[in-house]
KOLNU-837579 format. One record per residue (C-alpha): z, x, y. Coordinates in steps of 0.02 Angstrom, whole numbers, padded with zeros to 5 digits, always signed. Layout:
<torzas>
ZXY...
</torzas>
This chain:
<torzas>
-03077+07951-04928-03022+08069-05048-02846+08169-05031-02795+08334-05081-02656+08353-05165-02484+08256-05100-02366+08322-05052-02198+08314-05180-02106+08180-05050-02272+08087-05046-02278+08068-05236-02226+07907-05327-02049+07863-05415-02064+07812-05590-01999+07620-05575-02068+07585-05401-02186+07407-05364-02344+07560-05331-02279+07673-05485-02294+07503-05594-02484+07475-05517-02536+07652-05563-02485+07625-05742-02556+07480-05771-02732+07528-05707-02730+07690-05800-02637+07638-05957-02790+07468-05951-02937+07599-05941-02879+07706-06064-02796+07589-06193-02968+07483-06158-03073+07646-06247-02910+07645-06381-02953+07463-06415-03138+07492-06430-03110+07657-06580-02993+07551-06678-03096+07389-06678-03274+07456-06727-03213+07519-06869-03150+07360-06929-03317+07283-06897-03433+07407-06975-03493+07301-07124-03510+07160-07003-03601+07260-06919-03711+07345-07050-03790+07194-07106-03825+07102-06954-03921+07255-06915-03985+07317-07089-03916+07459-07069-03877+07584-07217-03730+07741-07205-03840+07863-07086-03824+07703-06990-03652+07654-07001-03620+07871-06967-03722+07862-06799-03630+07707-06742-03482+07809-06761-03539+07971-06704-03658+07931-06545-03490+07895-06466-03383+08033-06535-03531+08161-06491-03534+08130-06315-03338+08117-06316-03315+08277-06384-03453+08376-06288-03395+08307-06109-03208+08282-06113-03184+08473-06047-03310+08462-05913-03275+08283-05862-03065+08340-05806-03165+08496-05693-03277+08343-05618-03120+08237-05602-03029+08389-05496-03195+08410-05384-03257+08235-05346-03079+08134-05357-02996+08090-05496-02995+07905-05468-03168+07898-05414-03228+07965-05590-03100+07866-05671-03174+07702-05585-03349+07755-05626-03308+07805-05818-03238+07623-05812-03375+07533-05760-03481+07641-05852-03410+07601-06029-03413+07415-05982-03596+07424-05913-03626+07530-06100-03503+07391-06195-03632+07265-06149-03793+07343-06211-03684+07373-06372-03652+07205-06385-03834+07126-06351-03915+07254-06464-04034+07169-06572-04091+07322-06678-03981+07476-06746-04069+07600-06627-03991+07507-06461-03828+07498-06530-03815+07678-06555-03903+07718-06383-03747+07613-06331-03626+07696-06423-03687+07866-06349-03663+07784-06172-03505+07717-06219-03442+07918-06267-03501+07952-06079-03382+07848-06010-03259+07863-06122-03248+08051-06082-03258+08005-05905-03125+07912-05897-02984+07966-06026-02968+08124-05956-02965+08076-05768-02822+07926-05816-02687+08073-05862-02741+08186-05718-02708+08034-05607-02517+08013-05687-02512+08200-05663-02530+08213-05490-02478+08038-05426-02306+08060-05484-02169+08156-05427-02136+08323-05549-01950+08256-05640-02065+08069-05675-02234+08137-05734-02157+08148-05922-02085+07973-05917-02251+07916-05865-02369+08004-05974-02234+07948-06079-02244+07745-06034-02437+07791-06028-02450+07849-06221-02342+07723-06288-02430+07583-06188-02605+07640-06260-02556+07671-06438-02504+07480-06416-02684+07442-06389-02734+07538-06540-02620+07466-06641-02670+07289-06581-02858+07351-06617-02883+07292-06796-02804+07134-06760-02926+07086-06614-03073+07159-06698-03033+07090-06851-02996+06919-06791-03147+06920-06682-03257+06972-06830-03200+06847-06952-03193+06678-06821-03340+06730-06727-03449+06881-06727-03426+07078-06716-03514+07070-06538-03374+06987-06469-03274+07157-06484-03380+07232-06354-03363+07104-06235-03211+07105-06226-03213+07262-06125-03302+07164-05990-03128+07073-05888-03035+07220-05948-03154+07346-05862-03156+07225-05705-02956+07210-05693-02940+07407-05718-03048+07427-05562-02990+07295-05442-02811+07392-05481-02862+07561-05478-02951+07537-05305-02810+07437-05234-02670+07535-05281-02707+07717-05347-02706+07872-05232-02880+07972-05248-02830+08148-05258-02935+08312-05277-02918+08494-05323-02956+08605-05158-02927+08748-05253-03069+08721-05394-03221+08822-05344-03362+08884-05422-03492+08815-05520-03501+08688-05652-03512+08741-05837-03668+08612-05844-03752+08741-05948-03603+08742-06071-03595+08569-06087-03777+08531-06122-03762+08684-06238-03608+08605-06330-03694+08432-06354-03887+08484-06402-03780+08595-06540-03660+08473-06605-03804+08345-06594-03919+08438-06692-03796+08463-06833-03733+08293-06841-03912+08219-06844-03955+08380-06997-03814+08359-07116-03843+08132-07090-04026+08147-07129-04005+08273-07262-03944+08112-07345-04077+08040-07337-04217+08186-07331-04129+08290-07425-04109+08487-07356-04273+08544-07397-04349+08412-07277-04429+08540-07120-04331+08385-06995-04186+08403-07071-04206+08611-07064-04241+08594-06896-04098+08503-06851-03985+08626-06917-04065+08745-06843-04056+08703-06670-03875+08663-06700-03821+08818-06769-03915+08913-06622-03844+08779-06479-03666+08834-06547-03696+08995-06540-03784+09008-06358-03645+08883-06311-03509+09033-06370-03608+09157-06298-03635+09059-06122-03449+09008-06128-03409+09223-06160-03521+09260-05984-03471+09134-05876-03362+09137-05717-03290+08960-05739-03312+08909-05925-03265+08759-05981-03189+08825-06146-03099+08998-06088-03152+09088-06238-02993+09217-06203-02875+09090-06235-02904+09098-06416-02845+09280-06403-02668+09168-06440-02648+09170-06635-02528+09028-06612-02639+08931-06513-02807+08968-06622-02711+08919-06775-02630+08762-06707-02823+08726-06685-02886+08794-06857-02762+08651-06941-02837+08522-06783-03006+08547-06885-02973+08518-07071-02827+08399-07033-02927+08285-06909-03084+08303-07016-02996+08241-07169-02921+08080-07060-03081+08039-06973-03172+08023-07131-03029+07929-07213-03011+07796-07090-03190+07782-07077-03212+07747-07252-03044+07658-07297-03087+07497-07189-03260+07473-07240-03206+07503-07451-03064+07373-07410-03206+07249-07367-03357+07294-07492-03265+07326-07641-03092+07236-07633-03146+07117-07537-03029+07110-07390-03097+07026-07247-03111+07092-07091-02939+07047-07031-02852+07111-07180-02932+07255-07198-02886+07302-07012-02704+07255-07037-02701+07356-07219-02693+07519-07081-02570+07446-06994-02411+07511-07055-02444+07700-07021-02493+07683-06844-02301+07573-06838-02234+07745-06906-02319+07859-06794-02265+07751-06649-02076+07735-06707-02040+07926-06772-02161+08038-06678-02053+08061-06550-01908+08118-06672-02037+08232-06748-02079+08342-06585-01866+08338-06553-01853+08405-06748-01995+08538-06745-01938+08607-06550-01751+08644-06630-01817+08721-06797-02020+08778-06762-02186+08715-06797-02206+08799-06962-02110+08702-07091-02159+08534-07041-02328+08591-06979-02346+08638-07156-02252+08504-07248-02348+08350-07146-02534+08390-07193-02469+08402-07397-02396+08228-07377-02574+08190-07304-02643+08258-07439-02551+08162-07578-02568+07988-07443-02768+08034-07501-02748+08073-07695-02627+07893-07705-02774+07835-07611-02856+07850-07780-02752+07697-07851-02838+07578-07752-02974+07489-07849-03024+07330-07877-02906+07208-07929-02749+07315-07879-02612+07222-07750-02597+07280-07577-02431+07314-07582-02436+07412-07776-02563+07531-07722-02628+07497-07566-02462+07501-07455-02386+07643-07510-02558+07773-07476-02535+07725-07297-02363+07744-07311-02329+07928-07375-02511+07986-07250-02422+07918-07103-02289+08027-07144-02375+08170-07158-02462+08115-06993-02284+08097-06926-02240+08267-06973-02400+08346-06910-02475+08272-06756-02320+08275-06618-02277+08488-06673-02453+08513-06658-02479+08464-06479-02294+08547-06444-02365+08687-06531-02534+08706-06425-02463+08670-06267-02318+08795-06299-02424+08920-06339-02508+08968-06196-02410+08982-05999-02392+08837-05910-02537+08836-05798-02652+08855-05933-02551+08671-06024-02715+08574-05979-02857+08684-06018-02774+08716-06196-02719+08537-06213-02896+08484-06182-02980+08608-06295-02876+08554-06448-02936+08356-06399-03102+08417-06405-03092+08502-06558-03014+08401-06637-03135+08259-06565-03265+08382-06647-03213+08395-06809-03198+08209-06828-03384+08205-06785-03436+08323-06909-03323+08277-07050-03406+08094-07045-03580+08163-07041-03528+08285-07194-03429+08237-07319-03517+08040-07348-03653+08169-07401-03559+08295-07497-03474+08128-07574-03647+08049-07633-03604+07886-07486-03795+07909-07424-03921+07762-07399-03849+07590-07453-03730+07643-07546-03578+07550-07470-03671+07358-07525-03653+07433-07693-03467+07418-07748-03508+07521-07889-03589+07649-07802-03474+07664-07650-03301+07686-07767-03368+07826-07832-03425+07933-07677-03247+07848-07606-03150+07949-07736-03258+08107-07710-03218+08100-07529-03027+08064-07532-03036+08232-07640-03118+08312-07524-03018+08257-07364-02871+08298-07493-02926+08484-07521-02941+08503-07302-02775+08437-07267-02722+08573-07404-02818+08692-07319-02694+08634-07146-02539+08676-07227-02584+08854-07279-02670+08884-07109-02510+08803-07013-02402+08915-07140-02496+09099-07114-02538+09037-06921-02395+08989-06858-02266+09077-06862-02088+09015-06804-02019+09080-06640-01862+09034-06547-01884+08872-06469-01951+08903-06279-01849+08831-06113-01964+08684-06114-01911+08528-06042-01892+08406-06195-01961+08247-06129-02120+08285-06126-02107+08247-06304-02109+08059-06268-02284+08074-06237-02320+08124-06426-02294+07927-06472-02455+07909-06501-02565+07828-06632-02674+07993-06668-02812+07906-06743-02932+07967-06642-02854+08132-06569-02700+08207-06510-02628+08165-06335-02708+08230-06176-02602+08376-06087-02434+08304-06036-02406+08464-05924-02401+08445-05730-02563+08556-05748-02744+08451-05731-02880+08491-05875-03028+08583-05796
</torzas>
């Protein structure tokens, strides 16, 4: 039976034998769909040739899952509030390990990425629904110590990522990392049904934006699946046209549906906010840049210095230790003295981790060129990631926290997807280009100059955007919950406020 909402003397106590059980089982499903965005990348190559596939196929792997991520992470919290929020959470569980398993019997390229795309289905059902859980399980003074214990426990699983993957990869095969989901999945739901309170929203009415969110996929599917084939095809092919077309006019029906509706799943008046629209202005070039990066950094690690899979995976290592160790300083810093300056300051340090990025070519040692790149970007990711969530969530009242919170995820989930189906193109990284050593250094410079010029593009957006205010009478501990890795996308709301 599902609940309503408890009552505050009904709620858990951070510490308690229960409190412990409802970590675990959310901090397990999420840190299970961490686990599974750190270690593909690792294993593309791998990957590539067992199943012959070139970059449009090495993109889709990528992007089947982020598509489906970032069209139905908004919807999925307002299906989480209706149905129960641990009976979604159980079912986007078993549905990523049911999708895991096709991913890892698939004998040809197409199957893998049909299981990638059910693999972003579950992964948006269930992220989402694991915070709302923390959110309204615990009592109000422990929900930041637990979205807190929450965010550092799953950036442990992405840090851990390259290290299974790789290590699977190298002793056995890149199959393995999928299968791994499999006990993890069926721990996460023996605990979840045991132990975690199923709670609803009473209060949310109305229809479902399911027009929205088939709007929102059909056009960031058709754009994706344009700008990787014009790779291929080229942009005069009438496919590749077409593509683009529908995309462009999905997007805009999706604004224009989103504009009409009584319960839209992306309130288009909250980017009346100029704080808030700017904080997500710098969420698209900054996260673009990084998702390409760290897409491409792995696999030129393996095909042209020839790092094996391990290696390459721990290379990355070293800024996810610093975004773990000093985010949380960086949201204390940037609530005494603003947003702006390091808002600003963080994406240029990006910029130059990409341009030292250049340095790295055969022959030259890890730690002479390799090291400090990864270095000076997690800096700038230090600097940037923890004020912008502050910064989103601070712009907008407090019962709007989750909504805004889980627009700039999807956004920034967004811009991920289409950076990695653009620049590879506007880099020259098209067909089998990444087997070529040769061939794949020189698109890899094009497109660390290009993911160089957006995080430029952050800091003048962050500097004419946002513009410093006195700090608000925020409770600071919600800034614990900004230790996160941020290699996929920022934090989840840490508000007492759901996403809907």
């Amino acid at each position: 039976m599902v609940d309503t909402q408890p009552d505050e003397a009904d709620r858990l106590t951070f510490g308690t034998a229960r409190a412990r059980w409802v970590l675990a089982a959310t901090a397990l499903g999420s840190g299970m769909a961490f686990l599974d965005g750190t270690v593909v990348n690792v294993a593309l190559p791998a990957m590539g040739e067992d199943l012959d596939a070139d970059v449009a196929g090495l993109q889709w792997i990528i992007n089947g899952y982020m598509l489906m991520l970032a069209s139905l992470i908004l919807l999925s919290g307002s299906l989480g509030d209706r149905l129960g929020r641990r009976r979604l959470f159980v079912v986007g569980v078993v549905w990523f390990a049911l999708a895991s398993i096709v991913c890892a019997v698939a004998p040809n390229l197409e199957v893998m990425v049909a299981g990638r795309v059910l693999q972003g289905i579950g992964g948006a059902l269930l992220t989402p629904g694991s915070l709302a859980i923390l959110q309204t399980s615990f009592r109000h003074a422990d929900r930041a110590k637990a979205v807190g214990a929450w965010s550092g426990l799953t950036s442990v699983a992405a840090a851990i990522g390259p290290f299974v993957g790789g290590g699977l990869v190298d002793s056995g095969s890149w199959r393995l990392i999928f299968l791994i989901n499999v006990p993890l999945a069926a721990i996460t739901v023996l605990v979840a049904l045991r132990h975690v309170p199923d709670t609803r929203d009473q209060t949310a009415t109305g229809k479902l934006d399911l027009a929205g969110a088939l709007l929102a996929t059909l056009g960031l599917a058709g754009l994706t699946y344009g700008l990787i084939s014009a790779g291929e095809r080229g942009f005069g092919d009438p496919m590749v046209l077409t593509a683009l077309a529908v995309g462009v006019v999905g997007l805009v029906a999706f604004v224009e549906v989103e504009r009409r509706s009584s319960h839209p799943m992306l309130p288009p008046g909250i980017f009346a906010n100029l704080r808030f629209t700017g904080a997500n202005l710098v969420t698209v070039v900054v996260y673009g840049a990084l998702g390409t990066a760290t897409f491409l950094v792995v696999v030129y690690l393996q095909t042209v210095l020839g790092y094996d899979a391990l290696s390459a995976g721990a290379a990355l290592l070293p800024m996810t230790l610093l975004m773990l160790t000093l985010s949380g300083y960086a949201g204390s810093l940037s609530s005494r003295i603003g947003a702006r300056v390091p808002m600003t300051v963080g994406p240029l340090f990006m910029a130059a981790g990409f341009l030292l990025m250049l340095r790295i070519e055969p022959g030259a040692g890890y730690f002479a060129a390799v090291l400090p790149s990864i270095i000076v970007l997690g800096i700038g990711l230090v600097a940037t990631v923890a004020p912008l969530t502050a910064t989103v969530l601070d712009s907008v009242e407090d019962h709007h926290a989750g909504v805004a919170s889980g627009v700039n995820n999807a956004v920034a989930r967004s811009a991920q997807l289409m950076a990695v189906a653009a620049i590879p193109l506007a880099a020259g990284i098209t067909g089998d280009a990444y087997r070529d050593p040769v061939a794949f250094e020189q698109g890899f410079a094009m497109a660390l100059w290009i993911s160089a010029a957006l995080a430029v593009a952050g800091a003048v957006l962050a500097w004419f955007t946002l513009a410093d205010r006195k700090p608000t009478t925020r409770e600071p501990a919600p800034v614990t919950a900004h230790r996160h890795c941020a290699l996929e996308a920022p934090p989840l709301s840490n508000s007492p406020t759901t996403s809907r």
